[in-house]
C-alpha positions in Angstrom: 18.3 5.0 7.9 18.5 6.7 4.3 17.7 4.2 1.9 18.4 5.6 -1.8 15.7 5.2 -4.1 17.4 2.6 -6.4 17.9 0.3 -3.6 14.0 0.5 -2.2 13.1 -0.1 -5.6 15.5 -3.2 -6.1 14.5 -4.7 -2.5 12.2 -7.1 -4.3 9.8 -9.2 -2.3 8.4 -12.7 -3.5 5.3 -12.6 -1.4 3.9 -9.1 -2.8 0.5 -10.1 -2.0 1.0 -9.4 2.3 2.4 -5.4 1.0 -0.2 -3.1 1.7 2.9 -0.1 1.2 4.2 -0.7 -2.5 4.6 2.4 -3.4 8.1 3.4 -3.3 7.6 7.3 -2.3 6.1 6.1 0.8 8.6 3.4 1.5 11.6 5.5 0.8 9.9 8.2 3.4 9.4 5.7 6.4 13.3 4.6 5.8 14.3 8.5 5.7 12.7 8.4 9.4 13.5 5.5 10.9 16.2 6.3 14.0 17.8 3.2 15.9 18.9 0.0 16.0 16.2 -1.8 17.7 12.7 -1.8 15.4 9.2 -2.8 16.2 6.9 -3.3 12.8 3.4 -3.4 13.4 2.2 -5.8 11.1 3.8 -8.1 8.5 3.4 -5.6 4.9 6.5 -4.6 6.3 9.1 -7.3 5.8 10.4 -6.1 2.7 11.9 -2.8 4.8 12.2 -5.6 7.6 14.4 -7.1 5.5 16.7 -4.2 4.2 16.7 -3.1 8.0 18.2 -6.4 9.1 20.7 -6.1 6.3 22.1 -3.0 8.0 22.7 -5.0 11.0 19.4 -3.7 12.8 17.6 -6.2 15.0 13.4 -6.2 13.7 10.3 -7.8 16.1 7.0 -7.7 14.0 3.8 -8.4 15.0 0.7 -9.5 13.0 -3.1 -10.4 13.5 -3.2 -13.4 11.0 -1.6 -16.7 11.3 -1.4 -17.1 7.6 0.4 -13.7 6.8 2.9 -15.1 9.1 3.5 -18.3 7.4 4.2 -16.4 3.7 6.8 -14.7 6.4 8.3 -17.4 7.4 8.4 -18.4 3.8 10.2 -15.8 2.3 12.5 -15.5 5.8 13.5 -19.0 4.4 15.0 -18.0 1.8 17.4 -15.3 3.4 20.7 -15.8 4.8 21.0 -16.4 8.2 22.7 -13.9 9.2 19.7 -11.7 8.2 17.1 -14.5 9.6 18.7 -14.0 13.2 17.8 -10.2 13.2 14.1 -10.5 11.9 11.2 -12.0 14.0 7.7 -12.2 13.2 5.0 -13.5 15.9 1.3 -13.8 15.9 0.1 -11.6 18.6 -2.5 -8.7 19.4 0.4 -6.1 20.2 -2.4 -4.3 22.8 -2.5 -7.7 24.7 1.4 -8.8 24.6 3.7 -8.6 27.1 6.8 -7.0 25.5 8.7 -7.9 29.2 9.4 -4.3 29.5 11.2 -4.1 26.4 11.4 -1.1 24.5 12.6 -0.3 21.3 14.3 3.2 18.9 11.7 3.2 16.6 8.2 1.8 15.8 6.1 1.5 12.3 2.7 0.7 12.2 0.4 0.7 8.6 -2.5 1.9 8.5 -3.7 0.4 12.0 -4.7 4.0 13.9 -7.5 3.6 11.0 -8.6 0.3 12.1 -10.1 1.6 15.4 -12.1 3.4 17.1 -10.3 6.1 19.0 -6.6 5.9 18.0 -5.0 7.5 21.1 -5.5 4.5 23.3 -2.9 2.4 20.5 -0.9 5.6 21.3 -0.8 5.5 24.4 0.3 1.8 24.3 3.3 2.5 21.7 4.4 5.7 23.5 5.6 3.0 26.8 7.0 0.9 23.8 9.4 3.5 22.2 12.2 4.5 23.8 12.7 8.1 25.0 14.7 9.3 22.2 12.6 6.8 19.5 10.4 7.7 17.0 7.0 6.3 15.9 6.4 6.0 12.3 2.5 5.4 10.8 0.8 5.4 7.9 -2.6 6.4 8.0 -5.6 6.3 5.5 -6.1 10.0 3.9 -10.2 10.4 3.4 -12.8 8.4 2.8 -11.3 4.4 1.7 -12.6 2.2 -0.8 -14.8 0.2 1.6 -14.0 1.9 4.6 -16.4 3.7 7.2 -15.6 7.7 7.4 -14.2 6.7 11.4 -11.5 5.7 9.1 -10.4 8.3 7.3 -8.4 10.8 8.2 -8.3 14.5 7.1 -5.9 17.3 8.4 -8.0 18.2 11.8 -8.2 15.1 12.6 -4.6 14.0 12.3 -3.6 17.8 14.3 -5.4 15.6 17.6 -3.1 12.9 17.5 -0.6 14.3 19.5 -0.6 13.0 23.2 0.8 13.8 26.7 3.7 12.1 25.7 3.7 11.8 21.7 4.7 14.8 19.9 3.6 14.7 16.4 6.5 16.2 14.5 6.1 15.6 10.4 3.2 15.0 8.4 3.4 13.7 4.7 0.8 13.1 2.0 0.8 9.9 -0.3 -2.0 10.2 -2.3 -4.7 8.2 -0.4 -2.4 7.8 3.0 -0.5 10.5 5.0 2.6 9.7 6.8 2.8 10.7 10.1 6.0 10.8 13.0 5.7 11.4 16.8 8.8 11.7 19.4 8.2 11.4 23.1 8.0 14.8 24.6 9.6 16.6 21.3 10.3 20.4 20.9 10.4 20.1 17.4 8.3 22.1 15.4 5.9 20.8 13.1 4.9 22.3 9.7 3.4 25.3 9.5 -0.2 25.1 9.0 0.5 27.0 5.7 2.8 24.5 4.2 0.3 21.7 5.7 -2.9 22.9 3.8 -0.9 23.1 0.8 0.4 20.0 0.8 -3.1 18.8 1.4 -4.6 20.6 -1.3 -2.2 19.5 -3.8 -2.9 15.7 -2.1 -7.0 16.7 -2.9 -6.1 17.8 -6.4 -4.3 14.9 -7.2 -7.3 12.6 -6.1 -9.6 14.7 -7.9 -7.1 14.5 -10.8 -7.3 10.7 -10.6 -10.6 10.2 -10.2 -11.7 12.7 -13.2 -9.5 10.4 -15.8 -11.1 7.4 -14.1 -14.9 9.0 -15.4 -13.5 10.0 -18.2 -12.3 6.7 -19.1 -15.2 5.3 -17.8 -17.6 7.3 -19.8 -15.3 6.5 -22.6 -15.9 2.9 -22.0 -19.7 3.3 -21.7 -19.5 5.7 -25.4 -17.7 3.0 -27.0 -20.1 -0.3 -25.7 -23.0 1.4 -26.3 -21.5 2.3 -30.0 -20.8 -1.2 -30.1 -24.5 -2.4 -28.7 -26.4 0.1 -31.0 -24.0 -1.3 -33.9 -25.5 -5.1 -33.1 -28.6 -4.0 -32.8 -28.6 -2.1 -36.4 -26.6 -5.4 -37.8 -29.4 -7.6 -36.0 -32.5 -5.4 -37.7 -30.7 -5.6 -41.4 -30.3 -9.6 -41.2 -34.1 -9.6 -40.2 -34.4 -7.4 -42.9 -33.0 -9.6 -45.4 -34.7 -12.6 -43.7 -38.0 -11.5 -44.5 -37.1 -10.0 -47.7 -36.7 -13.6 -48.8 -39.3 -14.9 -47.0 -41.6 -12.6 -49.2 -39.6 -13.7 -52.5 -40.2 -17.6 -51.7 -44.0 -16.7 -50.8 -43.9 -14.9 -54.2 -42.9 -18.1 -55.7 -44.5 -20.5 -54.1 -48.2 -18.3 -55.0 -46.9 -18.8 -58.6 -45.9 -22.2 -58.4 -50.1 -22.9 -56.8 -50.7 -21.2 -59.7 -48.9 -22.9 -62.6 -50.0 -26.1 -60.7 -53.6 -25.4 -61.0 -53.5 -23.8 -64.4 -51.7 -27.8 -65.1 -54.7 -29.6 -63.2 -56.9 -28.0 -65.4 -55.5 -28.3 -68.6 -54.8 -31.9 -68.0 -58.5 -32.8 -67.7 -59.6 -31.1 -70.7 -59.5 -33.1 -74.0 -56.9 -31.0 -75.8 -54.8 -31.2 -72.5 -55.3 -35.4 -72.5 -54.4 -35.2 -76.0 -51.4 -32.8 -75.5 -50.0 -35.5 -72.7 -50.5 -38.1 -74.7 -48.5 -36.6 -77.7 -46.1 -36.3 -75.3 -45.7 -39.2 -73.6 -45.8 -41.3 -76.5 -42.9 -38.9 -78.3 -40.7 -39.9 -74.8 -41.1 -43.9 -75.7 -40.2 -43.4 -79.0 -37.4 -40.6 -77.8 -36.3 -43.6 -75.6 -36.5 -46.3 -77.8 -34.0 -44.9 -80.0 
């Protein structure tokens, strides 16, 4: 299968939230390697390509952990024609523990899953009796430390050289930013990369993390410039309204001191006899002033 990139990018999915593969790079590079007509999908991020596979007339069996992945499955499966309905099924299962009734199948993709354990060659072993002799396996694994994730998790180039079994060949391997793409064939003379073009590609993979995380400081630092700009800015506005606050606190103090002034300098005047005669010219001038 060759998917061109328009059409990966058109195959839109309702239920984005189950994708753990939304980049379209990576999904157009599975497609490019899937061989077949029979696929096994390890996991239910997958029924987007699911979906276009069953369009092509291919038959898909997934397989997920979680109960409640598979009901948004079921979901969107709704909504499809059934002509593509009757090609796709999902099931809740532990594919380790299923009984696949000695079925086998042209080609099997699994997402990030060799991460999720401890030693990934016994869930190679178990897929290399799943995939027919001529099949391929297609994974996705984590590149490097994950968000999260212990460092059994990652994987780096050594690691992913070990991969190959008895009876997987690893064949390609493809960096995606934080994931590498990997494909095995049973018993397969073909010749991987040369360990030239495979530290390359991983160095340009490094530099593109180290790219993306020195923006992310940058930005952050940027961030942390600009609120504590802002803070310091507060701060200054808070000290100048205290400022002006006690400014006019001293102003009214001012004028309340003169007012306890004036008022004594009236106390006394009044109870001296020019005072009492001073009030009394002047309360007798408001009667008449009233009388009027």
């Amino acid at each position: 299968m060759n998917l061109p990139p328009d059409q990966v990018t058109n195959a839109n999915f309702e239920y984005e939230n189950l994708s753990s593969v939304n980049n379209q790079e990576n999904l157009y590079w599975i497609s490019e390697n899937i061989a077949g007509s029979s696929i096994l999908i390890l996991g239910a991020s997958h029924l987007k390509l699911a979906l276009l596979l069953a369009k092509e007339g291919k038959r898909v069996t997934g397989i997920d952990f979680y109960e409640e992945n598979l009901r948004a499955v079921q979901t969107a499966l709704e909504d499809q024609p059934r002509t593509i309905r009757d090609l796709v099924t999902f099931k809740e299962a532990n594919f380790m523990t299923a009984d696949f009734e000695g079925q086998q199948f042209d080609c099997i993709i699994m997402d990030g899953i060799l991460g999720q354990v401890l030693d990934p060659h016994v869930i190679l072993n178990k897929l290399s009796k799943l995939v027919n002799k001529d099949g391929v396996l297609i994974g996705v694994l984590p590149f490097g430390l994950q968000d999260g994730a212990e460092p059994l998790n990652g994987f780096y180039l050594s690691r992913v050289l070990k991969l190959s079994t008895e009876q997987l060949s690893l064949t390609k391997v493809k960096y995606f930013g934080k994931q590498i793409g990997v494909v095995f064939h049973p018993n397969h003379p073909e010749k991987l990369n040369s360990q030239e073009e495979l530290l390359e590609s991983a160095e340009i993979c490094f530099e593109q993390i180290e790219r993306h995380w020195l923006i992310e400081l940058q930005e952050r630092d940027k961030k942390i410039k600009g609120d504590t700009e802002q803070i310091v800015q507060e701060k200054i506005e808070k000290l100048k309204i205290k400022q002006e606050l006690l400014e006019q606190l001293d102003r009214e103090e001012v004028i309340l001191k003169q007012f306890s002034l004036l008022q004594r300098k009236y106390h006394s005047l009044s109870k001296s006899k020019l005072g009492r005669l001073a009030l009394y010219y002047w309360r007798a001038k408001r009667r008449v002033l009233r009388g009027k």
